[in-house]
C-alpha positions as CSV (number, residue, x, y, z in Angstrom):
1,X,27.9,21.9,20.8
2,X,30.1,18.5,19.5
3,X,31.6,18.5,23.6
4,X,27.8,18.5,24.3
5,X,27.0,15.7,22.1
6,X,30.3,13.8,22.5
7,X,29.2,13.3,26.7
8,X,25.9,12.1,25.6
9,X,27.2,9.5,23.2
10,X,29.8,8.3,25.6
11,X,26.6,7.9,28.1
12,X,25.4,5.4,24.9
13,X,22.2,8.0,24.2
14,X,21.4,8.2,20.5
15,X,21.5,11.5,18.6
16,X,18.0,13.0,17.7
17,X,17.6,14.4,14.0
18,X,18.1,17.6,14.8
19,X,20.9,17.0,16.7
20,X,22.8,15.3,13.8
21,X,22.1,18.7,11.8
22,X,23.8,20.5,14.4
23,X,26.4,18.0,15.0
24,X,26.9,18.5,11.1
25,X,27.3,22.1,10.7
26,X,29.9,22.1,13.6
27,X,31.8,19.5,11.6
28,X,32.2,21.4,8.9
29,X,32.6,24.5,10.7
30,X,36.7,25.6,10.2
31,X,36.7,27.1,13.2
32,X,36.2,24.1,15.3
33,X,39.0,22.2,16.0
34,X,39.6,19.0,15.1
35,X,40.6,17.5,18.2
36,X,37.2,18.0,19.1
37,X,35.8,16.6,16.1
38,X,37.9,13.6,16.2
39,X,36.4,12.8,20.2
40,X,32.9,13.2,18.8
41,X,33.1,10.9,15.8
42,X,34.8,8.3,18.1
43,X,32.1,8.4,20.8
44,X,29.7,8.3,17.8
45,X,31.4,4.9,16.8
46,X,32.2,3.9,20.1
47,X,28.2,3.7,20.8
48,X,27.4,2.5,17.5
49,X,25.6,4.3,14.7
50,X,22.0,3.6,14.1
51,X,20.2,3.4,10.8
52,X,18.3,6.6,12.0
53,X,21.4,8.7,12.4
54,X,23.4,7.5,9.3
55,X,20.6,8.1,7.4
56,X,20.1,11.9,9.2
57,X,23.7,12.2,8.6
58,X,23.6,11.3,4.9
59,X,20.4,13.5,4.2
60,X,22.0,16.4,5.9
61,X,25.5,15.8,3.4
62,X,23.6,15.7,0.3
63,X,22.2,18.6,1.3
64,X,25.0,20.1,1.0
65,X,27.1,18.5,-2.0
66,X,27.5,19.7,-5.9
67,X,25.4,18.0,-8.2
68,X,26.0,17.2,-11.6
69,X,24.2,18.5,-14.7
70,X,22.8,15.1,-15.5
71,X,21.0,15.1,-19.1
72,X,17.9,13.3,-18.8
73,X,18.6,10.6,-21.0
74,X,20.7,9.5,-18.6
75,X,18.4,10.6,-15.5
76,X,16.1,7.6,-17.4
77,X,18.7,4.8,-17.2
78,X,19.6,2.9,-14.1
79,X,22.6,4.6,-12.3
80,X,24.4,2.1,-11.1
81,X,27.2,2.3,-8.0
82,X,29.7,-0.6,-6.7
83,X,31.3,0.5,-3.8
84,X,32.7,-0.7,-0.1
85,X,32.8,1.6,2.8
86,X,36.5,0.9,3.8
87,X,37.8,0.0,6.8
88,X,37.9,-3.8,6.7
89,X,41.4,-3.7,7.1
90,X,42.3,-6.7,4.7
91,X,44.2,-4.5,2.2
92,X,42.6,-6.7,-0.4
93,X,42.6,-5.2,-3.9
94,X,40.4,-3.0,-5.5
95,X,37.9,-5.1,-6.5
96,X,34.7,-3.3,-6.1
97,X,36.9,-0.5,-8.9
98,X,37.1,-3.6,-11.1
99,X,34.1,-4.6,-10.9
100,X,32.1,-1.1,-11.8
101,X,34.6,-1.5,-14.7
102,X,33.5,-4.5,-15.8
103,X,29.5,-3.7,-15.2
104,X,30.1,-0.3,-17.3
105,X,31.3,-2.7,-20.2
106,X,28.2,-4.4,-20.0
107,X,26.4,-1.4,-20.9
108,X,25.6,-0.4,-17.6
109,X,25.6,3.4,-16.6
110,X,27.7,3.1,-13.5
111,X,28.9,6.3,-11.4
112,X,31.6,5.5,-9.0
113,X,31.8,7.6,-6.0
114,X,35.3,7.3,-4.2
115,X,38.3,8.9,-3.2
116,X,41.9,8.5,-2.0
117,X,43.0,5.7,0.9
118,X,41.9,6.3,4.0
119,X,41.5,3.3,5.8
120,X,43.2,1.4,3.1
121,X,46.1,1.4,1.3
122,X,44.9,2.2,-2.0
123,X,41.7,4.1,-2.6
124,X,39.7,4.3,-5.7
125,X,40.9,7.2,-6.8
126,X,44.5,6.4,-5.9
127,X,43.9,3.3,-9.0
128,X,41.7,4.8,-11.4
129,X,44.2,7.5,-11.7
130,X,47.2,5.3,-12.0
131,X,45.5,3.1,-14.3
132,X,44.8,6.5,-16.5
133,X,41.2,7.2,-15.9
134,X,40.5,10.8,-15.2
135,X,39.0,11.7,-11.7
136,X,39.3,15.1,-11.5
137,X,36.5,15.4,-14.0
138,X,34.4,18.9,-13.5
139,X,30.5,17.8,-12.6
140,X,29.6,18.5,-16.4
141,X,32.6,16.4,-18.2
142,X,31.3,14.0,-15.5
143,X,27.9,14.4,-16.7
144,X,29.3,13.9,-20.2
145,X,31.2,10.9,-19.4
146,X,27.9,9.3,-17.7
147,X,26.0,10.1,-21.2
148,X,29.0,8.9,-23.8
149,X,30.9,6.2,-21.8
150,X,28.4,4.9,-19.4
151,X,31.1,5.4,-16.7
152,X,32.6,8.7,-14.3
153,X,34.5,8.8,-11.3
154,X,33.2,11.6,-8.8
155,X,35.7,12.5,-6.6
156,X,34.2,12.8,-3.4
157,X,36.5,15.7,-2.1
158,X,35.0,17.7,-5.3
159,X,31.7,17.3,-4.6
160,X,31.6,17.7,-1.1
161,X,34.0,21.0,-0.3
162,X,32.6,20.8,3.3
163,X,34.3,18.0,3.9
164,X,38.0,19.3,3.8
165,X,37.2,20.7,7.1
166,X,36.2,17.5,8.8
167,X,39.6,15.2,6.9
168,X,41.7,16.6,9.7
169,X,39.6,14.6,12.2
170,X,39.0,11.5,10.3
171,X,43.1,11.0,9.8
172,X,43.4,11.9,13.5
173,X,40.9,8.7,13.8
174,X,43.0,6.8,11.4
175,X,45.8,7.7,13.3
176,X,44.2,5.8,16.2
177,X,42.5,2.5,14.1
178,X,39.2,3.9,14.5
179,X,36.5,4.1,12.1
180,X,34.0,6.1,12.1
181,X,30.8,7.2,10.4
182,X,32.7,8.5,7.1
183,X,33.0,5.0,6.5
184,X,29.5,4.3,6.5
185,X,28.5,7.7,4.7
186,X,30.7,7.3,1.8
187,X,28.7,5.0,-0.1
188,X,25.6,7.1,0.6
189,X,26.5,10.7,-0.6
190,X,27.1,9.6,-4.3
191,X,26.4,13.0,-6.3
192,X,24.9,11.7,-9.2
193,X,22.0,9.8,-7.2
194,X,22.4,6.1,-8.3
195,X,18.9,4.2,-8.4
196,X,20.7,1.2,-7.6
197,X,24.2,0.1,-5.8
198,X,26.0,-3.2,-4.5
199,X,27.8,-1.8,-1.1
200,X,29.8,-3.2,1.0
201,X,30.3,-3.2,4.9
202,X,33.0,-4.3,7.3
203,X,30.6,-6.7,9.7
204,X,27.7,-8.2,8.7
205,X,25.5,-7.2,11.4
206,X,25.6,-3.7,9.7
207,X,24.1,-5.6,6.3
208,X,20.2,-5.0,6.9
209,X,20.8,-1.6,8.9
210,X,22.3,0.1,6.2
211,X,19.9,-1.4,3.4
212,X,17.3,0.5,5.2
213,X,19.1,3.8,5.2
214,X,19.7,3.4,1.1
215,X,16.0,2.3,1.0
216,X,15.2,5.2,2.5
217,X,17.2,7.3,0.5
218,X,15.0,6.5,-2.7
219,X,17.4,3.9,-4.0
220,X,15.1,1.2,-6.0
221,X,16.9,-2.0,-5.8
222,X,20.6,-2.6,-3.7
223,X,22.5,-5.3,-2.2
224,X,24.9,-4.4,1.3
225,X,26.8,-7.1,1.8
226,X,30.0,-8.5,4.3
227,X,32.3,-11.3,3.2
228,X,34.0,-13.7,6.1
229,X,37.6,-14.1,5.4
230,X,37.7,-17.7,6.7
231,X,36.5,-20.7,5.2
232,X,32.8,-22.7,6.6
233,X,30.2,-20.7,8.4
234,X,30.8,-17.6,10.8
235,X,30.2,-19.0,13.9
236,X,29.7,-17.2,17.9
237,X,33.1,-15.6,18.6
238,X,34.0,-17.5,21.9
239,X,37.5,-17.8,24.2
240,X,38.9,-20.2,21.9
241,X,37.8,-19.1,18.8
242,X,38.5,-15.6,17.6
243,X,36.2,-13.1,16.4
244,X,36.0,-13.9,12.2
245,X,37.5,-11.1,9.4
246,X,35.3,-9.8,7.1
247,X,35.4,-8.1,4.1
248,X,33.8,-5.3,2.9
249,X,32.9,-7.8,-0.3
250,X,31.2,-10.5,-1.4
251,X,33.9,-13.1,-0.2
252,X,35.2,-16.2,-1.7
253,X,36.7,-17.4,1.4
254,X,33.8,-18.3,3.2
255,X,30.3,-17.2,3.3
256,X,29.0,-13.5,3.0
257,X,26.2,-11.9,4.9
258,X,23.8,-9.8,2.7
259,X,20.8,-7.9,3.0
260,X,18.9,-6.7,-0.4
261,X,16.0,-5.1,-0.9
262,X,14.4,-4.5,-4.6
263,X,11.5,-1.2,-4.7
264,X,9.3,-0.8,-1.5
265,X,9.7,-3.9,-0.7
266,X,11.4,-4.6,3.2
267,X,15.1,-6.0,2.6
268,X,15.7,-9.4,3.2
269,X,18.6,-10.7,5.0
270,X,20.3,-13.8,3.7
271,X,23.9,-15.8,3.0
272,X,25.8,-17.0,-0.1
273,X,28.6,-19.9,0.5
274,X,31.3,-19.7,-1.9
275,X,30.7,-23.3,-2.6
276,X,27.6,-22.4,-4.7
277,X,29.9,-21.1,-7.6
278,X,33.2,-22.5,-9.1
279,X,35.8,-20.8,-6.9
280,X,39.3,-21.9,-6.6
281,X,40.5,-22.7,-3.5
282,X,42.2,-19.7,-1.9
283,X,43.6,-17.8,1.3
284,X,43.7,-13.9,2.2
285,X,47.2,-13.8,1.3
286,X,46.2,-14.6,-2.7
287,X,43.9,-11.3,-2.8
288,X,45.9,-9.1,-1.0
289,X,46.8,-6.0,-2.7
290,X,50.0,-3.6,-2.9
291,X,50.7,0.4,-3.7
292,X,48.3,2.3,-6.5
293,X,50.6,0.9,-9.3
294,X,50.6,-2.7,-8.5
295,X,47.1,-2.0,-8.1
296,X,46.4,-0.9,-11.4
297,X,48.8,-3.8,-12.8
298,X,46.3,-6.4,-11.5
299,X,43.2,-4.8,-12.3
300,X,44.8,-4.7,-16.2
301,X,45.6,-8.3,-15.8
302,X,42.3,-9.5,-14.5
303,X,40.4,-7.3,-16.8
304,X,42.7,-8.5,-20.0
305,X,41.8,-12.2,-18.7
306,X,45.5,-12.8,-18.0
307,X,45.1,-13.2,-14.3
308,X,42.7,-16.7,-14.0
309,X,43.5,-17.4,-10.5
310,X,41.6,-16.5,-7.1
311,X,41.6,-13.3,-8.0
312,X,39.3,-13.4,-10.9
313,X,37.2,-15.4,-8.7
314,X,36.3,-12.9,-6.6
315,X,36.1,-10.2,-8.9
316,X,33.3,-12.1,-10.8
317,X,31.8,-13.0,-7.8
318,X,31.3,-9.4,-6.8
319,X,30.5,-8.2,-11.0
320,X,28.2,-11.0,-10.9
321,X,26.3,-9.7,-7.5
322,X,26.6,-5.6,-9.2
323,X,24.9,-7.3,-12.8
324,X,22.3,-8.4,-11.0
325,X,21.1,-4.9,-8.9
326,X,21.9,-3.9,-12.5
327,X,19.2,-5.9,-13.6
328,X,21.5,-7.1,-16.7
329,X,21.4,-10.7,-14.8
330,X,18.5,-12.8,-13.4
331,X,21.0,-14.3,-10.2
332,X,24.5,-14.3,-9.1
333,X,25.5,-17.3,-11.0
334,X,24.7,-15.5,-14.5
335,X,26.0,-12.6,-13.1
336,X,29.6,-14.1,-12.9
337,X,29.2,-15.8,-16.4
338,X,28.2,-12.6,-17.8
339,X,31.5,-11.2,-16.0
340,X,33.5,-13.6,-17.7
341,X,32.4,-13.7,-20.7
342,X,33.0,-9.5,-20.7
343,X,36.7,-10.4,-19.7
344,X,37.0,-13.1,-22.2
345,X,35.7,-11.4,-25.4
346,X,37.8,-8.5,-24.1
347,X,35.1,-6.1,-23.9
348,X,36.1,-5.5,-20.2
349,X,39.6,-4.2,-21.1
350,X,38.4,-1.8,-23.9
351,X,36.0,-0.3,-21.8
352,X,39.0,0.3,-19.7
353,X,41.1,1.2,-22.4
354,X,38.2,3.9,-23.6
355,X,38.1,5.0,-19.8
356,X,41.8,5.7,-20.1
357,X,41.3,8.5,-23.1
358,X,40.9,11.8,-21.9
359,X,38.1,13.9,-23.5
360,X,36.3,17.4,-23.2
């Protein structure tokens, strides 16, 4: 069926509903090879996803992942996620990680959904576990953690077991630099059904399309957002001017594309400059990350308040932005002075340091 369905993408015809479900059970059918899976997901990305099929796709995966025995004191709070779909290729650092930290210290029931680099060098998982935070949890020491630490790390691969049969393909895509809807889908399959969630994209015209396909999904308020990594306004790629970088963030570098959408109401697309908040002046170069352990050497810096420089900008611009879906801020701007005052009074690092403490 997939060699079916990979001709009619590469003749640019969208996939139907039902043929996303079958395009999903032959993904995670073992028997199909992987080869094959890997030509359809790149003719899928090659002709461009559409809300309507991400959002078939997504339905069809929760379907069919584990879901943790949430108690329902903790069904009633806000479940909060802060999260980027990868594949921005700026090998920043982890900031959305540090920023879920920081929200969690703020009281904040956040459930971060992640795994292990893909598309980047370090993944979520690859930090948390370097930094000493558990993410092997089982669904009810999750569930546990959610109730008595306002925090858990669900490791995608452990919550979706149908997926080991499709991570052959997407690291044969990898192999090749291409993306492909796994990227988009991450940030929508969270387990433990977050009512709200600050995402992040790798090009802003995919902003509004996938606040729709979270709208749709029953979230009640989120942000999607895509940071340019060049200072001054994105403007029309042309011959002598190179198409902009972007970052799967809300970007200090220059000004960040975001679509946000609060209950039934349709999202709104709009843009922040970096110039509206106190940032320090700063290149790509001064955010870039390294390997899991200089990783997690950063994020205990910037979360002790030893690291003032452009990174902390940043990261409190992008805490500031999750506060807010959180509804613990009224804007951005009291967002990131929330953030900072959580680093300062060094609540941030003894949420990490409680994160740290195995349990159960």
């Amino acid at each position: 069926m997939l060699d079916q369905l990979t001709s009619q993408l590469r003749q640019g015809s969208d996939l139907s509903a039902t043929q996303v479900s079958g395009a999903v059970a032959s993904l995670t059918d073992e028997a199909v090879a992987a080869e094959t899976k890997a030509d359809f997901l790149t003719a899928l990305a090659q002709k461009g996803e559409t809300a309507e099929e991400i959002a078939a796709f997504a339905r069809e995966l929760r379907g069919m992942s584990i879901q943790p025995p949430l108690a329902p004191e903790t069904r009633a709070q806000v479940i909060v996620d802060v999260v980027g779909t990868g594949g921005d290729g700026m090998r920043t650092f982890n900031i959305s990680t540090a920023a879920a930290i920081i929200v969690a210290a703020a009281g904040v029931t956040v459930a971060k959904h992640g795994n292990r680099a893909v598309t980047s060098q370090t993944g979520s998982a690859d930090v948390l576990e370097a930094l000493g935070v558990p993410i092997d949890l089982t669904p009810e020491q999750a569930a546990q953690s959610l109730r008595d630490r306002h925090f858990a790390f669900f490791f995608a691969p452990q919550y979706h077991p149908a997926f080991r049969h499709i991570a052959p393909a997407r690291k044969l895509c990898a192999g090749r630099g291409q993306r492909t809807i796994f990227n988009f889908l991450g940030p929508l399959l969270n387990p433990a059904r977050p009512a709200a969630q600050l995402t992040g994209v790798p090009r802003p015209e995919l902003c509004e399309p996938i606040a729709r396909v979270l709208q749709s999904l029953g979230l009640r308020r989120a942000m999607v957002v895509c940071g340019s990594a060049r200072e001054g306004p994105a403007e029309p790629v042309s011959p002598a001017r190179p198409p902009c970088r972007y970052l799967d963030e809300l970007s200090t570098l220059g000004e960040t594309a975001l679509a946000e959408f609060y209950q039934d109401r349709a999202p709104s697309v709009s843009s922040l400059a970096p110039g509206l908040f106190p940032v320090q002046r700063a290149a790509l170069a001064d955010l870039a990350g390294g390997d899991r352990q200089a990783n997690a050497q950063m994020l205990r810096r910037l979360l002790a308040g030893e690291d003032r420089g452009p990174k902390r900008d940043i990261l409190l611009l992008n805490a500031g932005a999750a506060l807010l879906v959180a509804g613990k801020a009224q804007s951005i701007i009291e967002g990131w002075e929330l953030a900072a005052e959580l680093i300062d009074r060094g609540q941030a690092k003894a949420k990490l340091e409680e994160l740290a403490v195995r349990t159960g």
